[in-house]
Steps between C-alpha positions, in 0.01 A plus 500: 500500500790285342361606182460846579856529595599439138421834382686820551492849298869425365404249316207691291194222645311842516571574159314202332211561695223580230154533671462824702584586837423652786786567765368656851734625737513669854629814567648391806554095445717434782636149297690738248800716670413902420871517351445266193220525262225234594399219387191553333651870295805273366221226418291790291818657350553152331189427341466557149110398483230712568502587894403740739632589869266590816666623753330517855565716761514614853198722491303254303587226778693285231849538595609214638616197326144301348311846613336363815337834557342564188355140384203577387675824269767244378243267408246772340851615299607161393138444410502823272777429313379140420131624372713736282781298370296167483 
């Protein structure tokens, strides 16, 4: 976690990432506040290398933070977008 810690999207980490990236975000991630732009979106917004964004929602089950509703989708997504950028 110490490690973790060090990076931050003001000081461009995000930027020198090279290898693509997937970002997945909850509609309704109770961990960011609904007045500032999450997490993950700010994450996305600073990458420079190839990425994509999947965004799960209420009616899919995925909403919450992790998507505890909708494993199996976020798995069977994340799992896509490996056999296709791998």
């Amino acid at each position: 976690m110490a490690e973790y810690a060090r990076y931050n999207f003001y000081d461009r980490s995000a930027e020198k990432i090279s290898c693509p990236v997937l970002v997945c975000e909850a509609a309704a991630d109770l961990l960011y506040p609904a007045t500032e732009e999450p997490d993950p979106r700010k994450l996305y917004q600073h990458l420079t290398a190839p990425k994509k964004l999947l965004t799960f929602t209420e009616e899919e089950g995925g909403d919450a933070h992790c998507h505890p509703g909708a494993l199996r989708l976020a798995v069977a997504r994340i799992f896509d977008w490996l056999d296709d950028t791998i």
